[in-house]
N, C-alpha and C positions, 0 to 999 in steps of 0.2 A: 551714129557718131562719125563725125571725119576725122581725119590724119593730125589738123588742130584739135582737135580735143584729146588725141590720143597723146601728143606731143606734152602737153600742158601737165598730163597725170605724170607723164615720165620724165616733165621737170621737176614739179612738187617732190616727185620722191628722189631725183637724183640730189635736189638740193637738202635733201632730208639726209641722204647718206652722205654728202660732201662734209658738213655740222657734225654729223655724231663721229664720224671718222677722226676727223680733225682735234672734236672732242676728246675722243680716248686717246688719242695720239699724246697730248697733254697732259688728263688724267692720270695717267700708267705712271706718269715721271714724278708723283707727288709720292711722298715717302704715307703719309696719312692711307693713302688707295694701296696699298702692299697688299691689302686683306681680300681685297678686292678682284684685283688684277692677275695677281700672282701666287695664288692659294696655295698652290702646290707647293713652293717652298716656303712660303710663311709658316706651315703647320710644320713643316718637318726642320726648320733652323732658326736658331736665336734671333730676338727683335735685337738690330743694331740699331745705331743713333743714325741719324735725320743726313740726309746731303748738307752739306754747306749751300744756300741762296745762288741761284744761278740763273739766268735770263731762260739759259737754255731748256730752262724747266717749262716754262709758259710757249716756247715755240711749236709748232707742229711738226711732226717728221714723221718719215712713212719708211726707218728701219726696222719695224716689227715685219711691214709688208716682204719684205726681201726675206727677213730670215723665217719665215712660218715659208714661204716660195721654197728655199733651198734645204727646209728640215727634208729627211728621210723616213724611207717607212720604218728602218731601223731606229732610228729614232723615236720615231712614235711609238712603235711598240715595247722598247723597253720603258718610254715615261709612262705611258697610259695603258698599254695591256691589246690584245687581240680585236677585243669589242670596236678599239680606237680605228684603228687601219681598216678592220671590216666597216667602219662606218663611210670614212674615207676614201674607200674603193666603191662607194657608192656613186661620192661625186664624182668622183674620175670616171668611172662608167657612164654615169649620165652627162659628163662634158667629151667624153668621147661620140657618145653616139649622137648627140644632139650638135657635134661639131659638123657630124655625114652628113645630118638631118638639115640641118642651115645653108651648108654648101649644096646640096642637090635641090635643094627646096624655092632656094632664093634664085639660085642662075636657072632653073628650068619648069618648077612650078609657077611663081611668082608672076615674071611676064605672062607665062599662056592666062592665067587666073587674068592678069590686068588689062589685057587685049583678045579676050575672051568675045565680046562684044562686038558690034560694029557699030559704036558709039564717041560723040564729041568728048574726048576728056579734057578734061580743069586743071587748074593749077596740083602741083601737087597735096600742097598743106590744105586745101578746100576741098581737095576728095574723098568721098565715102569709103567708110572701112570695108565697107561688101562689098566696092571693086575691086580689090585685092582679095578675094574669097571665093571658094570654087563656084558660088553660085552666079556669077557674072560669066560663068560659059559655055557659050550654047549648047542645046540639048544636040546629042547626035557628034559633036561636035568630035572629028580625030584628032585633036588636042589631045583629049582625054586618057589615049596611053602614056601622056608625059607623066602623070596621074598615078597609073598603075606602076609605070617605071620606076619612079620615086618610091612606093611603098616597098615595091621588089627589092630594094639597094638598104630602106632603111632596113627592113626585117632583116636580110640577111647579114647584114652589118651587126643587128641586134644579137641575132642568135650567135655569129663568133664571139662580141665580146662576152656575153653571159657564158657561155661555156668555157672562156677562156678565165673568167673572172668566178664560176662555181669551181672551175678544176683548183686553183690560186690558193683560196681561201678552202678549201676542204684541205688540202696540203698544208697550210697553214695551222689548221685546227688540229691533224694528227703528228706536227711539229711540237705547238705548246703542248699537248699530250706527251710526247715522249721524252721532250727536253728539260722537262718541269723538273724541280723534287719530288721528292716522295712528298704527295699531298692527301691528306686524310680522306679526302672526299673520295680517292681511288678504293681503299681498303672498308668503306664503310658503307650499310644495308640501312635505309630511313621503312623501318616498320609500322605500318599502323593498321590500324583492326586487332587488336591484341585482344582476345576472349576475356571474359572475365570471369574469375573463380570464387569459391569464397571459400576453398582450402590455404590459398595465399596469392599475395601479391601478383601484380601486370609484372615485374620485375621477374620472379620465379617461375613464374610462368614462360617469359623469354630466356632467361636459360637454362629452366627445362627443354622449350623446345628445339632449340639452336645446338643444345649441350647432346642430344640425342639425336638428330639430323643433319647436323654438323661438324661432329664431334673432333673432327680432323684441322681444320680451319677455323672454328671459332674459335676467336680469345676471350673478346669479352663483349659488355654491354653499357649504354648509358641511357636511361631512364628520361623520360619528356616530364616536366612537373605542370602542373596547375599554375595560372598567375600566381593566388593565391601563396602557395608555397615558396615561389621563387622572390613574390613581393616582399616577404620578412625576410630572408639572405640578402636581398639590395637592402631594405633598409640598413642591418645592420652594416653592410659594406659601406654606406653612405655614409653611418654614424662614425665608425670609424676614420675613414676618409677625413671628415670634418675635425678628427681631433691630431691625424698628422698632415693636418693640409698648413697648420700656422709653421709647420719647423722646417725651418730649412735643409732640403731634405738630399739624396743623390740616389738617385736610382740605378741598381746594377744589376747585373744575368745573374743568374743562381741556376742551380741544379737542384734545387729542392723538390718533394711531389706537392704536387697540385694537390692540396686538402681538400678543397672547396668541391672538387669534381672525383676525387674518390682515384684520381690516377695520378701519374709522376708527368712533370712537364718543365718549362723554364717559366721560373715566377719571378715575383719581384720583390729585393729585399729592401727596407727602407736604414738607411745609415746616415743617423746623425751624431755629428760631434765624435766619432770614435767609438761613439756606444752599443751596446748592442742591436743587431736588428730587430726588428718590430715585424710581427706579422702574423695572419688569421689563422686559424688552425679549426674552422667551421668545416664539418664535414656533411656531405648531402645527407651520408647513410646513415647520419647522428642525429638525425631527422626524431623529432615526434613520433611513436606511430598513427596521431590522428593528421598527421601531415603525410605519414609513409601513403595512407588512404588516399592522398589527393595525385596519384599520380593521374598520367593520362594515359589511354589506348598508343603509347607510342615509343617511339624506342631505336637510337643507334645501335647499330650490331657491328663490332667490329670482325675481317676474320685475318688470315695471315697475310693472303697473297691479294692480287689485284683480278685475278680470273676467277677465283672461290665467290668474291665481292658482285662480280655482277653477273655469274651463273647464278646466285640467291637472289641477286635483282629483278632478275628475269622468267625466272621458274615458279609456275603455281604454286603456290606451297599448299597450300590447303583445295581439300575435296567443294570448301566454297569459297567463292574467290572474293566474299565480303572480309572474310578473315585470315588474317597473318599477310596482308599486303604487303611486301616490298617493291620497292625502289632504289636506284642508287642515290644516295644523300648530297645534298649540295655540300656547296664546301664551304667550312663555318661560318664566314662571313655573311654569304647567302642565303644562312637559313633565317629564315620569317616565324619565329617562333611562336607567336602570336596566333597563328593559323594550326600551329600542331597538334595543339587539344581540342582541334574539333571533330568528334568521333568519325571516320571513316563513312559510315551507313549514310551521315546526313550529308557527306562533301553533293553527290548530285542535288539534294535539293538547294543549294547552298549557286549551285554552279546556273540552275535553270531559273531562279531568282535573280541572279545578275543578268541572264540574258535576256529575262523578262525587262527587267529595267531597261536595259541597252537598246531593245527594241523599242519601249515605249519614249526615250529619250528621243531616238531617231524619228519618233515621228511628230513629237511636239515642234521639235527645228523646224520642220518644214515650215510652218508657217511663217517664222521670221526671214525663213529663205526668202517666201514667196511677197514676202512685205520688199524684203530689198531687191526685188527682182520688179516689184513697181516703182522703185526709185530711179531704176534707170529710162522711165518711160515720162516722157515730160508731160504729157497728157494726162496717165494716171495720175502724176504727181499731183497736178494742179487740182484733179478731180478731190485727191486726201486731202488735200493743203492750200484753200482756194488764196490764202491771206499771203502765199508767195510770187502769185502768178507775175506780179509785177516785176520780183527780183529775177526769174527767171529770162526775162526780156533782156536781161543784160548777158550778151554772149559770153561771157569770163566765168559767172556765176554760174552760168545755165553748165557751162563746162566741168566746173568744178566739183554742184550739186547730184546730175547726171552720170558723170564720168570718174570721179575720184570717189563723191562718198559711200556708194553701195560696196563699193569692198572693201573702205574703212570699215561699216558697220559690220559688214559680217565677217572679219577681221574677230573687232573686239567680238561678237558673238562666239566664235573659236573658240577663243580664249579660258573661255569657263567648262567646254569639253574635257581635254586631257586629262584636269584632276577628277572629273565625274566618274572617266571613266577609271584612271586608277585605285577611286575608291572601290569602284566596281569591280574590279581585279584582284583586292582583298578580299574581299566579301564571299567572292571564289573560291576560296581558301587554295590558294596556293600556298607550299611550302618552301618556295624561297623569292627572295626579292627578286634575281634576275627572271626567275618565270612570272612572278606579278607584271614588271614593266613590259615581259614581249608578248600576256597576253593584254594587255592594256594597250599597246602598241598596235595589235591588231585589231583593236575595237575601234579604236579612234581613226584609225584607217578605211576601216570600212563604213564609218560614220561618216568619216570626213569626202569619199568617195561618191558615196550616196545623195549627202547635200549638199556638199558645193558643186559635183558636178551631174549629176541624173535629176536634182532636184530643178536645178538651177537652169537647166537643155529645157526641162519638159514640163515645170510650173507653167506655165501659157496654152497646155493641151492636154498632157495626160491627168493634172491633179483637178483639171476641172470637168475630166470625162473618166472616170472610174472605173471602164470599160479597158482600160490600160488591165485589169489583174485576168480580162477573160479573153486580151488579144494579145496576146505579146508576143506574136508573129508581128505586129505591125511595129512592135519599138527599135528597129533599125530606122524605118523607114522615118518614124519619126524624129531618131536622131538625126539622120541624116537631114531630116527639114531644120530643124532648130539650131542646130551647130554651127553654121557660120552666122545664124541673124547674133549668137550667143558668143561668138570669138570676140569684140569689143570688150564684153565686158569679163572675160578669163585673159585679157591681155592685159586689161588695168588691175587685175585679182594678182596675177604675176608681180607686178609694179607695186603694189601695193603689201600682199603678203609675203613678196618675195624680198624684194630689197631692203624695203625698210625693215623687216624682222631680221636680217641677216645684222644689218643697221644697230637693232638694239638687242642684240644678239651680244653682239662686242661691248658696247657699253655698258652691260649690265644694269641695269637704272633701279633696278629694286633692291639691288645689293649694295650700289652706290647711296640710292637716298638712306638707307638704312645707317651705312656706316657713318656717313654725315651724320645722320641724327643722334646717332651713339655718342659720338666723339664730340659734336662742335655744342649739342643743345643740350644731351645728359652730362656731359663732362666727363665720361666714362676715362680711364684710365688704363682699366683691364684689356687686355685684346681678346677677343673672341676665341673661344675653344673649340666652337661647332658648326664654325662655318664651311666645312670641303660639303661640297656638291658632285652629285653625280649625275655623267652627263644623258640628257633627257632624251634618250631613245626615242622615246611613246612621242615625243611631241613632232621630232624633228624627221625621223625618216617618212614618219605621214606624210607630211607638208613636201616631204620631196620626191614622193612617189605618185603625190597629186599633180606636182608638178609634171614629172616624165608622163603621169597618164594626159594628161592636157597638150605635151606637147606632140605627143605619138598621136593622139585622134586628131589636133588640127594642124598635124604636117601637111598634109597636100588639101586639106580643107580652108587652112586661113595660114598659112609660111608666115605671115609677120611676128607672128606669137615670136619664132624659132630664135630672132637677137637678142629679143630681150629675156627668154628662158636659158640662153647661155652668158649673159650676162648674170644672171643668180646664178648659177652654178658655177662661175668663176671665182664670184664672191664669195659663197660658202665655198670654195678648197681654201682659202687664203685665213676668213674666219676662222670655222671651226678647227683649222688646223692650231691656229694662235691659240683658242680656248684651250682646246686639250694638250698642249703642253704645258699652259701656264696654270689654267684654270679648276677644270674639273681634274676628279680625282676618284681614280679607279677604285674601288672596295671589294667589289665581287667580280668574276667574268663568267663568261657565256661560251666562252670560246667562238665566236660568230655566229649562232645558233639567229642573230637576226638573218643571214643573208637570205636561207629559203626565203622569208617573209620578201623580201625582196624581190626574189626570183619568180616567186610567184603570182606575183602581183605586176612585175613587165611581162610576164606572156601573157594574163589579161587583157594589161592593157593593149596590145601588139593585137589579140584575138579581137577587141573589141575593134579596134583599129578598123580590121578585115572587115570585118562584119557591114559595120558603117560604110564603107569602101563599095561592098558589094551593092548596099543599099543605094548611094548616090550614081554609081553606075548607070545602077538602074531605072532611076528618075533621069538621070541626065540621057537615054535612050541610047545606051551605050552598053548592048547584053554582049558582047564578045571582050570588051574589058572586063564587066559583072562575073564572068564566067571564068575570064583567066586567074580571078582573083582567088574563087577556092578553094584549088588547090594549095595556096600558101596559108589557110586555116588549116586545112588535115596537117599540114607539114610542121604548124608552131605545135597544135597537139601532140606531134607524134616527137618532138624534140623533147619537149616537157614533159613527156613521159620517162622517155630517155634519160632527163637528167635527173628525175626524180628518182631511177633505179639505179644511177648511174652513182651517183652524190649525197640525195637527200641521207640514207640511213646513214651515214658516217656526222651527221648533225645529231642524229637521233640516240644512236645505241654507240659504244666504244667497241672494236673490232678485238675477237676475242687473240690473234694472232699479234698486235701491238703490245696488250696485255703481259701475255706469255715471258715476249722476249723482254720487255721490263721488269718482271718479276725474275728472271733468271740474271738480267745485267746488275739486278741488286740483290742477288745471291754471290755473282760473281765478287762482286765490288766487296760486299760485307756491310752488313745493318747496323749503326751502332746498338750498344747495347742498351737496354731499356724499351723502343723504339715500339713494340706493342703496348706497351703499359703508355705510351706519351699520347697515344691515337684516344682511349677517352677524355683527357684534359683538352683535349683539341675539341670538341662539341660541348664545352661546358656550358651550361646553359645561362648562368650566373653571367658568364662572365663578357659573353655578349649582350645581354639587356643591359647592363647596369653602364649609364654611357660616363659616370662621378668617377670610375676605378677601373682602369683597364687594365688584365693581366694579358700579359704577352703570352703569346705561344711559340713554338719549335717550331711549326709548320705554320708559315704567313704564304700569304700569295706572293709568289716573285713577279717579278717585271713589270705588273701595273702597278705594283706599289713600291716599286724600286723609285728614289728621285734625280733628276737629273744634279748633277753638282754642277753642270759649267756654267759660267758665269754669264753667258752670253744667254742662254734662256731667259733674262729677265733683262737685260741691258742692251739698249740697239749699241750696235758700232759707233754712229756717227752721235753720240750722245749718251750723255750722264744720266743714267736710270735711279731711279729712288735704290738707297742700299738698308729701310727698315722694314725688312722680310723678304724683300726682293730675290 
């Protein structure tokens, strides 16, 4: 490929993102896209009437762009929660280092790479992408500490901002830890493996056990039911629902107990016309007993304090550790209740099942990799597709065929990953939603790792010589050969998975045609109930972590990657920042429990970096740079260990010393009264599946589900924003 063809793919797509930009800039202002655009407060404030007709509605304008630039992280974190800003301090981190990596790469790598030679060069737009790539200079060559130089500067660069950016967000995580409410998920033990008796119930069984081992700190407990059982309670919630769904109704706070869950909490009373309230009085423990039979092996435990809670989390309970499992429990929102009733004993066969699949997913791709990996070969091409060779004669085509559509294709190919592997993150049985998406998130990452770029370097060698599984002492070296003939086409993968998905990132186009279709071809009236999204972890820190690995291995290998990979990474801080204030909509949080996932995966990348580094060295006859480089592999290991003792456990376990003085600052303070009796109406089980009838709780998540009120999150300055949800 030359610098015109590369040119050509980074028109197509800048003129991809010039349209859809321009697009949503328009879109956002029509009162119809409220549902769309601006999720966040269409769900949480009344639909008002339409704008008055205005020109200004059909023009383009780019004050979304300025005010997503000038939000804060305060900002962000009270719209959208912890997860938000940890996601955000991703891009900031990879537009910081990739800022080092562009400026050291472009004024010092670049030239040596391009006069590496002692050869006639060409115009610039007519020259080869591998004269800008380390293999245009010569072997032996003292150039090659400009080489070394460059990785010294990025590494070290890398490793301040990551420690600077894991001390941040670990601070941050034991912040919303301390500054929170009292949130049930602190006081509460998720139990499973419950023995089974046939003197009595899973139920008396836990508070026997608890009531005798605990007897100090237990209060109480709430029981895990069967679909089955909890499937007749929604019905009749439904049925009901359906017969005060025609009255014009006003919903207001009560202090009544939660019947339905067996505890006291804030319910909801319905008041129509003056009359009296209306409301359920179904109680779990009222149960059948051919229903009490259907509980499951599982079980909330509450107990007083926040240290009693995850000293039970923590501690073997039992002489086998198949039975009386705890954990500390998500927090209501987060649990996946779905996965609760599946007995303990089978969760590992459950877990080696999905990684059987994952594996054998990962290795069916390869072949479509290695399909689109002859697409960039015009020769191959012709060989599969003799009936185009004509069209290929045309340089425009041959550009566009070659050079743009192999990572179209394996684009859409992507595409069908994420939810495979989410299914496969179910299947798993995890017990809350936010640990389904960060193990799904790591699957798809390492999927994605795997075949867009180890597949993609080394289909042309190691998948047609097999001997890759009994030499891999040689797979540096043969990265090291394949990696710059392969930087053309991870430059147009950039271009193409980068921009343009940032592109329809913002437009949303599934949610767009959808509402269209609702509103203009059903003639729907209703506005949607169930439209808040949450934002797609699994999908998008993959795709930006492929990114930094791509631009980490061909920093001083092929520098040109380096403008256009901070060109996405400017794009997504602008993006996703707009999304997650308008758009997605926090439910559960993680407290940043992604960032290790992060952090783990740039020393990788950084290690693999090295590694490759040492290898082209070494080809290029150049062992006193191969050798200096070494030592900067012990040094990322030996940092990554560091921050793993340093940081990781404060991701993993809550610090029994934070604990402590929390539960003494809400002795100090004083508990309202009730305040243990409200902790089981807070895991009602009821009352999170059934999505027709929501009962509110005392204890909601603060701050990501807090919404912004000001007016200006949904309205540029310089322009009249749609005001039906807006």
């Amino acid at each position: 490929m030359d610098i015109d063809d590369l040119l050509t793919s980074a028109g197509i797509n800048i003129s991809i993102c010039g349209v859809l930009f321009s697009l949503y800039s328009v879109l956002r202002k029509q009162p119809s896209n409220a549902s769309v655009y601006f999720t966040r407060r269409f769900i949480s404030e009344p639909v008002r009437g339409d704008d008055p007709f205005g020109l200004h509605r059909f023009v383009p304008s780019a004050g979304w762009l300025m005010r997503a630039w000038r939000a804060t992280d305060e900002e962000l974190l009270e719209a959208a929660g912890v997860d938000a800003v940890v996601f955000m301090r991703i891009v900031v981190f990879s537009l910081r280092i990739f800022i080092i990596a562009t400026v050291v790469c472009i004024s010092l790598v670049l030239p040596v790479n391009y006069y590496g030679r002692d050869r006639e060069h060409k115009n610039l737009r007519v020259e080869l992408y591998d004269v800008f790539t380390i293999g245009n200079v010569q072997e032996g060559s003292k150039m090659l500490w400009a080489h070394c130089f460059a990785l010294y500067v990025i590494s070290f660069a890398a490793f301040i901002l990551l420690y600077l950016e894991y001390k941040s967000i670990t601070q941050m995580r034991l912040a919303h830890l301390t500054g929170s409410h009292p949130n049930p998920s602190h006081f509460t033990v998720l139990v499973r493996g419950i023995p089974w008796s046939q003197d009595h119930t899973y139920s008396k069984s836990v508070e026997s056990f608890f009531s005798t081992y605990y007897s100090d700190t237990y209060v109480a407990h709430q029981m895990v039911y069967r679909p089955s059982t909890v499937h007749k309670l929604k019905k009749d919630a439904k049925k009901m629902y359906r017969m005060l769904r025609p009255i014009e109704t006003e919903y207001v706070r009560g202090d009544k107990p939660c019947y339905l869950c067996g505890g006291s909490a804030h319910t909801f009373k319905v008041v129509h016309n003056g009359e009296d309230s209306i409301r359920s009085q179904t109680s779990i423990d009222d149960l059948h007993p051919a229903q009490i039979e259907k509980e499951c092996p599982a079980a909330f435990v509450f107990f007083k304090n926040r240290y009693a809670a995850i000293v039970a989390a923590q501690v073997l309970q039992s002489s086998n550790p198949m039975l009386w499992v705890t954990q500390l429990a998500p927090e209501p929102h987060d649990v996946y209740w779905s996965n609760l009733g599946i007995p303990y004993k089978q969760v590992w066969v459950y877990k080696i099942s999905s990684l059987l699949c994952a594996l054998a997913l990962v290795f069916v791709f390869c072949f479509p990799v290695a399909f689109v990996q002859g697409l960039t070969q015009p020769d191959v091409l012709t060989t599969w597709f003799p009936q185009i060779k004509g069209l290929l004669e045309n340089p425009f085509v041959n550009r566009v065929v070659t050079g743009y559509l192999p990572s179209v294709v394996l684009i859409l190919l992507m595409y069908t990953v994420p939810p495979i592997m989410m299914r496969l993150s179910k299947i798993e049985g995890s017990v809350s939603r936010s640990e389904r998406k960060r193990s799904a998130c790591i699957k798809v990452l390492n999927f994605t790792i795997w075949n867009v770029f180890f597949v993609n370097v080394l289909s042309g060698s190691f998948i047609q010589q097999m001997s890759v599984f009994s030499k891999l002492q040689e797979l540096p070296f043969q990265l090291a050969k394949q990696m710059p003939d392969q930087a053309t086409f991870f430059t147009t993968y950039v271009l193409s998975s980068g921009w343009a998905s940032v592109a329809c990132e913002l437009i949303q186009l599934f949610n767009l045609a959808w509402n269209f279709f609702r509103k203009f071809i059903l003639k729907s009236k209703e506005e949607p109930t169930n439209i808040a999204l949450t934002f797609p972890h699994h999908t998008e820190i993959p795709r930006m972590l492929l990114f930094g690995l791509l631009g980490f291995t061909l920093a001083i290998l092929a520098p040109l990657i380096l403008p256009f990979l901070l060109v996405y990474f400017f794009l997504a801080f602008l993006v996703y920042r707009n999304q997650l204030l308008h758009v997605y909509v926090t439910k559960y949080e993680s407290a940043g429990r992604f960032w290790p996932i992060v952090h783990n995966t740039t020393i990788f990348s950084l290690v693999l970096t090295q590694v490759i580094a040492v290898a082209v060295f070494a080809l290029k006859e150049a062992p006193a740079a191969s050798g200096f480089t070494i030592p900067l592999i012990i040094f990322s290991l030996l940092f990554n260990e560091y921050c793993r003792k340093r940081f990781s456990q404060v991701f993993m376990r809550s610090p029994a010393q934070v604990l402590i003085e929390m539960d003494r600052r809400d002795e100090r303070l004083g508990r309202e009264e009730g305040f243990y009796s409200q902790l089981r109406s807070a895991y009602c089980q009821l009352a999170y599946i059934t999505k027709d009838l929501t009962i509110s709780e005392d204890f909601s998540t603060v701050g990501p589900n807090r919404q912004r009120e000001d007016d200006r999150s949904c309205q540029d300055e310089d322009e009249n924003s749609p005001r039906q949800g807006a």
